[in-house]
Backbone as ProteinMPNN parsed JSONL, in Angstrom:
{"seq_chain_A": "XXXXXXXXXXXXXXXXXXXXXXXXXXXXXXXXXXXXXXXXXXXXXXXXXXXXXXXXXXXXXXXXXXXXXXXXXXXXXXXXXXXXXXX", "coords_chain_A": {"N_chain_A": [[0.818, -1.196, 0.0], [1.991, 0.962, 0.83], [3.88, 1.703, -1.413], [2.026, 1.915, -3.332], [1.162, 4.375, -2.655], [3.027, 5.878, -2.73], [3.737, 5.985, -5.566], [1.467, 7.524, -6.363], [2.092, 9.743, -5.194], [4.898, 10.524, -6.515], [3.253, 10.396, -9.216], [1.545, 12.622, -8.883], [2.826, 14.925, -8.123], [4.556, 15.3, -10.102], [2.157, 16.067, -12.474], [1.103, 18.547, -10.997], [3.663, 20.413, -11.263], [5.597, 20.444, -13.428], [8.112, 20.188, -14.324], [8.961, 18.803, -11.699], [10.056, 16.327, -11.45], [12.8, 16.462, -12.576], [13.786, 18.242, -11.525], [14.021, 17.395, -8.873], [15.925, 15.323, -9.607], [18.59, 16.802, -9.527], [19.749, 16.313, -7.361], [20.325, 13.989, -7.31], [23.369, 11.137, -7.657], [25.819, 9.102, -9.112], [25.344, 6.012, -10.648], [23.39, 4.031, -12.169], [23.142, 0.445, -11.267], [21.67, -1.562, -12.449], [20.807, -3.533, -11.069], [18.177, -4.472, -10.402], [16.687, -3.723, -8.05], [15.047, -2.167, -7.94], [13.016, -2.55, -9.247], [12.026, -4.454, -8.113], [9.626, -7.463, -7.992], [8.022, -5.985, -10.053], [6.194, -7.312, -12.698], [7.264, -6.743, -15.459], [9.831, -6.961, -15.428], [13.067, -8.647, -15.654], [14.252, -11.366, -14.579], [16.428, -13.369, -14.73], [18.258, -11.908, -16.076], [17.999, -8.992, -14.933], [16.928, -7.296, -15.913], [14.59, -4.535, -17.572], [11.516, -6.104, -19.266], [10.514, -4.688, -20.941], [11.499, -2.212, -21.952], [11.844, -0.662, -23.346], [9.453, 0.536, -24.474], [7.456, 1.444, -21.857], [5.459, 0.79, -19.498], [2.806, 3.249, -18.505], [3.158, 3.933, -15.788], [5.472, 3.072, -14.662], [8.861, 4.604, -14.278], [11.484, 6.182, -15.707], [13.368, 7.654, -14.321], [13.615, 6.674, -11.912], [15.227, 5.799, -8.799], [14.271, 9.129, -7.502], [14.297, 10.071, -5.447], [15.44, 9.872, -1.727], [13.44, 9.359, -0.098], [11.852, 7.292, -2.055], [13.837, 5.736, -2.185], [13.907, 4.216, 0.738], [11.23, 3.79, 1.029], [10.927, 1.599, -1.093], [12.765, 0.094, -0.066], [15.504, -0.393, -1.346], [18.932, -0.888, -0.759], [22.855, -0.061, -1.353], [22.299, 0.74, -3.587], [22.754, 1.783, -6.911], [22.686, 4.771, -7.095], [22.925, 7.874, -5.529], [21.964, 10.605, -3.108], [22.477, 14.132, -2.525], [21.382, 15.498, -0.81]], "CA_chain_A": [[0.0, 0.0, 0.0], [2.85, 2.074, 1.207], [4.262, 1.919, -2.757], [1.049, 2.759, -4.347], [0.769, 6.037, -2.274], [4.606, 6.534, -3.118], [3.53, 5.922, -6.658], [0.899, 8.511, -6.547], [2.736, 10.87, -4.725], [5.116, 10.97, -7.354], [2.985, 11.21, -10.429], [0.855, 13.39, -9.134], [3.699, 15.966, -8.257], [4.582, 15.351, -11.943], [1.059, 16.558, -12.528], [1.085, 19.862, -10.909], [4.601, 20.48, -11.684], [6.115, 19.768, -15.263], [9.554, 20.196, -13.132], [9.354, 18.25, -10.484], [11.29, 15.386, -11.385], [13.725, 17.164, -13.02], [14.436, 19.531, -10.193], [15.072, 16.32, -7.575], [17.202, 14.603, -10.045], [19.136, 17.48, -9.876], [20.349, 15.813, -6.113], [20.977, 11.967, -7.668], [24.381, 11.071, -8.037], [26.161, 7.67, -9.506], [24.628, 5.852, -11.966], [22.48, 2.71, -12.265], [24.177, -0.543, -11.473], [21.558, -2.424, -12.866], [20.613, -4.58, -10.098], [17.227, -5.018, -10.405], [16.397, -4.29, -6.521], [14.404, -0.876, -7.937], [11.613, -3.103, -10.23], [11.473, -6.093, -7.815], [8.027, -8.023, -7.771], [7.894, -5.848, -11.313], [5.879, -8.511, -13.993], [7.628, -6.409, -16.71], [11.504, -7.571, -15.163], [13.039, -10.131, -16.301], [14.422, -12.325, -13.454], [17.593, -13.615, -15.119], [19.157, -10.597, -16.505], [17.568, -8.489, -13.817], [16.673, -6.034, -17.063], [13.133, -4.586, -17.91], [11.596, -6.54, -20.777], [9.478, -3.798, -22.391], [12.65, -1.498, -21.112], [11.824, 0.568, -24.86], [8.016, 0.661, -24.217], [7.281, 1.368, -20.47], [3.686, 1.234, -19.199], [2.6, 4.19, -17.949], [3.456, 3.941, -14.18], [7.357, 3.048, -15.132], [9.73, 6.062, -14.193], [12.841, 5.456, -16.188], [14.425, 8.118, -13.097], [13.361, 6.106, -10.302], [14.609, 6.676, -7.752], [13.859, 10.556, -7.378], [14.692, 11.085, -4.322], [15.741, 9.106, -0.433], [12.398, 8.161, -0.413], [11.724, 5.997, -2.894], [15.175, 4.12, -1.578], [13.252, 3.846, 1.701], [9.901, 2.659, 0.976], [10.931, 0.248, -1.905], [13.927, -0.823, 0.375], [16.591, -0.159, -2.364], [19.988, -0.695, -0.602], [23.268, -0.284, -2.153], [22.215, 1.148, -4.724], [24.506, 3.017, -7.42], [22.33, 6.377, -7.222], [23.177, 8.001, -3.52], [21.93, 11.861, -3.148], [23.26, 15.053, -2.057], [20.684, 15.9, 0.526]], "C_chain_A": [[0.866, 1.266, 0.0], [3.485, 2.547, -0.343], [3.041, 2.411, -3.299], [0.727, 3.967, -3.918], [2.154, 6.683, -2.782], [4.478, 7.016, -4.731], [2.81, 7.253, -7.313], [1.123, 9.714, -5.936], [4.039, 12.02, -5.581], [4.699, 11.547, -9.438], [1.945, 12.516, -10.019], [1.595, 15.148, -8.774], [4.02, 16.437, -9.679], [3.325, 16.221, -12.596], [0.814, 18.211, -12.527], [2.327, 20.314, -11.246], [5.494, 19.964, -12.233], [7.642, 19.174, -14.674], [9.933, 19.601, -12.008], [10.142, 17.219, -10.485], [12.556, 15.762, -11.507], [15.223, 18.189, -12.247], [14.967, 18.271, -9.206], [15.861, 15.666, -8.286], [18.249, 15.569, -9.853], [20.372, 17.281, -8.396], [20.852, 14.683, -6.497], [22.632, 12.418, -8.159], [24.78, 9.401, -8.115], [25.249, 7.39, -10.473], [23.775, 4.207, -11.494], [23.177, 1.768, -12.244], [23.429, -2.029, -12.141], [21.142, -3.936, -12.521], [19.121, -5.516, -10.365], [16.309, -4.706, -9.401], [15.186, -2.939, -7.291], [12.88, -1.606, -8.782], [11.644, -4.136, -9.368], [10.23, -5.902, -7.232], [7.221, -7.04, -8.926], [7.437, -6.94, -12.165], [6.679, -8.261, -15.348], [9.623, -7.266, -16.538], [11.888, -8.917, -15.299], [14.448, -11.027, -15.254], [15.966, -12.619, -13.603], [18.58, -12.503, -15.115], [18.799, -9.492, -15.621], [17.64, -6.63, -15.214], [15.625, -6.047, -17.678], [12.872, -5.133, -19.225], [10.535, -5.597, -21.861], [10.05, -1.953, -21.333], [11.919, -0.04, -22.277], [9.741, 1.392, -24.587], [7.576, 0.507, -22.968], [5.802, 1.657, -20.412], [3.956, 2.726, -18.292], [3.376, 4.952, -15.968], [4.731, 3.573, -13.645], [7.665, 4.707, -14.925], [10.654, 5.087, -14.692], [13.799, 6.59, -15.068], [14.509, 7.58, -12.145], [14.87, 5.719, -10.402], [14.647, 8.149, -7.945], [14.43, 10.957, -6.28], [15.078, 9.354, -2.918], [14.614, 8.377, -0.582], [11.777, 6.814, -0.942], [12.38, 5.008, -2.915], [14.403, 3.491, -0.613], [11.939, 2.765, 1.525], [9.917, 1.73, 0.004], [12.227, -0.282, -1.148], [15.075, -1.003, -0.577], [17.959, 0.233, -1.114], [21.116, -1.051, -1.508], [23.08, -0.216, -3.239], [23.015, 2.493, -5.713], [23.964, 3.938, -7.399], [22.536, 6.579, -5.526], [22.326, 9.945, -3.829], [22.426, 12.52, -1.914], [22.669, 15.402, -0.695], [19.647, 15.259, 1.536]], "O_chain_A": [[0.622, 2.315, -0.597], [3.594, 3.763, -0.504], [3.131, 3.534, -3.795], [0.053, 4.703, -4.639], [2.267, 7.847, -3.165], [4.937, 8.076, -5.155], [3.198, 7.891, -8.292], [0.388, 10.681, -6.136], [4.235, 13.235, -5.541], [5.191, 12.272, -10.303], [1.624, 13.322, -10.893], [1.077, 16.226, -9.066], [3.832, 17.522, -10.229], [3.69, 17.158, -13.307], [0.497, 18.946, -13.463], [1.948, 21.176, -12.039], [6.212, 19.099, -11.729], [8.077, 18.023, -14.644], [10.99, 19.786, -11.404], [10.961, 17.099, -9.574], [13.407, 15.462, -10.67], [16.404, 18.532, -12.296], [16.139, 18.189, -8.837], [16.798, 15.239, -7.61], [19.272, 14.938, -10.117], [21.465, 17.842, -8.315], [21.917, 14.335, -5.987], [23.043, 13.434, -8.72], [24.237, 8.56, -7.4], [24.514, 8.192, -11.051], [23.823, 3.599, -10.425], [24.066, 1.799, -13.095], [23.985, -3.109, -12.34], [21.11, -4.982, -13.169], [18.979, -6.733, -10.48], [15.176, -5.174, -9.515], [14.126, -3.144, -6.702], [11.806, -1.004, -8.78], [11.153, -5.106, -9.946], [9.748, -5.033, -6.505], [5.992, -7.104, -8.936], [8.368, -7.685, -12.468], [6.826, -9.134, -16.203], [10.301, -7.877, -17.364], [11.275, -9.97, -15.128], [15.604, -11.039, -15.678], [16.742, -12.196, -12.747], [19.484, -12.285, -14.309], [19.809, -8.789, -15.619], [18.161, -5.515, -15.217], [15.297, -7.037, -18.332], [13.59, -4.892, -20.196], [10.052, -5.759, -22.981], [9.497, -1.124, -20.61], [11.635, 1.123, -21.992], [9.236, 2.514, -24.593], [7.213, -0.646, -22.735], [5.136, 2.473, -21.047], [4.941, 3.117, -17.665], [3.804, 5.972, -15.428], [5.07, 3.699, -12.468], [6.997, 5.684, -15.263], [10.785, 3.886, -14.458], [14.999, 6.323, -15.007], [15.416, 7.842, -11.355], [15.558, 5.443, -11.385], [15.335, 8.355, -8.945], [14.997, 12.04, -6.13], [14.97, 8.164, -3.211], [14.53, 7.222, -0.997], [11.392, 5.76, -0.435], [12.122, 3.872, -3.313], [14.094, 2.318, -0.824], [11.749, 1.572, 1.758], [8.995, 0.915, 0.043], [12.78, -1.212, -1.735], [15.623, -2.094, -0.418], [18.04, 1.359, -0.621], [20.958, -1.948, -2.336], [23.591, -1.006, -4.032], [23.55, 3.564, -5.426], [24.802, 4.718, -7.852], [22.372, 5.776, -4.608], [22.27, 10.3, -5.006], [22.706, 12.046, -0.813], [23.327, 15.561, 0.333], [19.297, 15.882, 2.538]]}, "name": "protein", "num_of_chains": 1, "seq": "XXXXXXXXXXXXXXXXXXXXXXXXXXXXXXXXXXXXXXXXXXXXXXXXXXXXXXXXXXXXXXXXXXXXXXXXXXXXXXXXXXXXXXX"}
């Protein structure tokens, strides 16, 4: 439950402001290592290769920035992960 309010917390920021992602990426640092831990229990991920299989064509409710911010480490439990931020 706690993800689908996370979910709608971030599109609907998106919503009122065009900028809002944009502006908290502007804290991410490192890069994607590719793990997998950020789509798990994802139907679209593909288990093996731990790489989305409709990576080119994302449903709607796909962020290709996730994570955005601490948060989204927190409530999806993303440790060790290659993005860290500034604040």
């Amino acid at each position: 439950m706690l993800k689908l309010i996370n979910r709608l917390r971030r599109n609907s920021m998106q919503l009122i402001n065009k900028n809002y992602i944009k502006n908290k990426l502007k804290d991410r640092m490192g890069n994607c290592k590719k793990c997998g831990k950020c789509c798990k229990g994802c139907k679209h991920l593909n288990k093996k290769t731990n790489l989305c299989k409709t990576y080119k064509n994302r449903p709607f409710y796909c962020h290709k920035e996730f994570p955005i911010d601490k948060l989204d480490q927190k409530i999806f439990n993303i440790k060790n992960c290659g993005y860290h931020f500034k604040k």
